[in-house]
N, C-alpha and C positions, 0 to 999 in steps of 0.2 A: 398488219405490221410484222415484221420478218426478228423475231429474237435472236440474238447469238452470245454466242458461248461466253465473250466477254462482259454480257449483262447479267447473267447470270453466276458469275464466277467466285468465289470468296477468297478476296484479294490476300496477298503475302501474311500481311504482317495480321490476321485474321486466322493462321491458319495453325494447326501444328505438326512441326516438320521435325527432323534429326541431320544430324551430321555424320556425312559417311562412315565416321569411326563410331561410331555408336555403338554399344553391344545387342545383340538382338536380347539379352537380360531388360536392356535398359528401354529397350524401343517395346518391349512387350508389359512392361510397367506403365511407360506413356499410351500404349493400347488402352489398357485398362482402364489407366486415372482417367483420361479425357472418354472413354467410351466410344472409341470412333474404330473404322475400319481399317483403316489404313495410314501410312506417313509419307511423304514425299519425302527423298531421301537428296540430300543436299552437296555439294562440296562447294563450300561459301554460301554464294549465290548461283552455283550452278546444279542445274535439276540433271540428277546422275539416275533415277529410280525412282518406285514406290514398295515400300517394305510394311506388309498386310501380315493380319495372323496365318493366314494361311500359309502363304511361303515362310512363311520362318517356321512354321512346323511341320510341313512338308522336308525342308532341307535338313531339320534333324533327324526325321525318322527317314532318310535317306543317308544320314551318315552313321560312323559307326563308334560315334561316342555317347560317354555318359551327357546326360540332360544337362546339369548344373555346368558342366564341363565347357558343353558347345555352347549354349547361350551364353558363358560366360567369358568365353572366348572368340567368338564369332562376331565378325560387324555388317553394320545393315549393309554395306556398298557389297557384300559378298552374296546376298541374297536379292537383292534388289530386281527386281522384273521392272517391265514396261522401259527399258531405256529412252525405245525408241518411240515408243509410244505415246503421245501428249497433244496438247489442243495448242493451236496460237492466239485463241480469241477472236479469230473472224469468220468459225464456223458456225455454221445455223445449227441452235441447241437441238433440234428434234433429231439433226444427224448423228448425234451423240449417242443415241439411246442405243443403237446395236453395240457401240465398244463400251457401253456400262453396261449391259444386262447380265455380263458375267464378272465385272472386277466393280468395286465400291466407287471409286474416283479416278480421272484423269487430271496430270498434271495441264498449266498449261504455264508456257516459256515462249518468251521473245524470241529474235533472231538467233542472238548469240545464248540460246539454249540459257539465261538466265530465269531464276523462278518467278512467276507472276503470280500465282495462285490454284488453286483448282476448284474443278468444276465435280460435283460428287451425283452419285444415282439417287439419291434422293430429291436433291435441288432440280432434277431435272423431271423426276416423276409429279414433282409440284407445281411445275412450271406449265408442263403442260394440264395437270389440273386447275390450273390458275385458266388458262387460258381457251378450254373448252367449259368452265362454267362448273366444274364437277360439282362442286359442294353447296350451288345455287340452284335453288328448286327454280322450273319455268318450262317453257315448251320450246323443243329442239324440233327445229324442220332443217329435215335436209332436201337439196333442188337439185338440180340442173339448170346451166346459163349456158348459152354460145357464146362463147368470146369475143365480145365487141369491148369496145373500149369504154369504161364511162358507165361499167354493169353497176360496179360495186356502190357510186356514187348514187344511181338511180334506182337501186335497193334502199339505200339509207333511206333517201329521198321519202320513198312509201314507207317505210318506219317512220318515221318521221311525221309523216300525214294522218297517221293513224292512233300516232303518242304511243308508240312502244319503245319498252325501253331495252337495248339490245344488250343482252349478258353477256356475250361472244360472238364470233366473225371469224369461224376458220374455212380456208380455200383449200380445195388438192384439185390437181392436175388431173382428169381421165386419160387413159390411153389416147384417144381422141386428141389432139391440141387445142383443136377449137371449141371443146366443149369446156366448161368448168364444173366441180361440184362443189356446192357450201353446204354448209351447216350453220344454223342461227339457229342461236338459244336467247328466247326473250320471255320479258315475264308472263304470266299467265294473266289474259283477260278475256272478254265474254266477247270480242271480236274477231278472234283467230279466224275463224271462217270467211268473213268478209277479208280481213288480212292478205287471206291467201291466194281467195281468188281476184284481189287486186294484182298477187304479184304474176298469178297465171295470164290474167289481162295481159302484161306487158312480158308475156314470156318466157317466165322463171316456171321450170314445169316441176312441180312437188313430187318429190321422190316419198318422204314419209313426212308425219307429225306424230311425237312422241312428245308425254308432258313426265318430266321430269321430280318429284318429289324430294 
């Protein structure tokens, strides 16, 4: 099953933002108080930025004033980064992880650039722990399948035959088209072996088995 960004999102009215006039005084207190990294920066409802500790200290030790002075005078809409940069909600969450690996959150906005919420590097690093089994002890095999149709189905199937219980089910593409490679994480029992060489019987060739603690 294919995640995307708007299943994982934490919606508007969930989240906390500022208003373009905001002073970066004011938006570095809302840092703090909530403990978060970042704020989607607003004008109404419309997503103009995101105003993080970092750019706003970055831009004072680029200007040439006193501290009290520039945060006290400076507004998030003048420091704001990522204009352009945001999710719509229909992108698949794992494609997300290169434009978080170096910023905390991306916005994400409708059509008309209105705020919907956002999507942060954390919710995504869990998502995908969620989704490979991370924090569930059991035995991960990875295979090899040729691309037929009906593979995924007639895996379960021998799951199934054999009463495993399957922790995860992720697919990637080889270079290859016709090939696929999975990984199944299922719980540990005294039958793995027979398990496997059921699945070798119908053509799933095991790449590894690794048991998970």
């Amino acid at each position: 099953m294919d995640l995307f960004v708007k299943n994982i999102m934490i919606p508007k009215h969930e989240c906390f933002t500022v208003q373009e006039n905001t002073t970066l005084k004011d938006a570095l207190e809302s840092l703090e108080k909530y403990q978060i990294d970042g704020l989607p920066v607003l004008s109404g409802d419309k997503y103009v930025g995101v105003a993080t500790r970092y750019n706003i200290y970055m831009s004072y030790f680029q200007s040439d004033k006193q501290k009290n002075e520039y945060l006290s005078q400076t507004f998030v809409k003048d420091i704001a980064t990522h204009h352009d940069k945001f999710l719509e909600g229909g992108e698949l969450f794992e494609k997300t992880l290169l434009d978080l690996k170096d910023f905390p959150l991306l916005a994400v906005v409708d059509a008309n650039k209105n705020f919907l919420g956002v999507v942060t590097r954390s919710d995504v690093i869990s998502s995908f722990e969620s989704a490979f089994g991370v924090n569930r002890p059991g035995v991960r095999i990875a295979f090899t399948s040729v691309e037929t149709e009906g593979r995924i189905a007639r895996l379960s199937e021998i799951a199934h035959q054999f009463h495993e219980h399957i922790i995860s089910l992720v697919t990637f593409d080889e270079t290859d088209k016709l090939v696929r490679r999975i990984v199944m994480k299922i719980e540990k029992k005294d039958n793995i072996d027979k398990f496997t060489k059921r699945l070798e019987d119908h053509g799933f060739r095991i790449l590894s088995i690794q048991e998970d603690d």
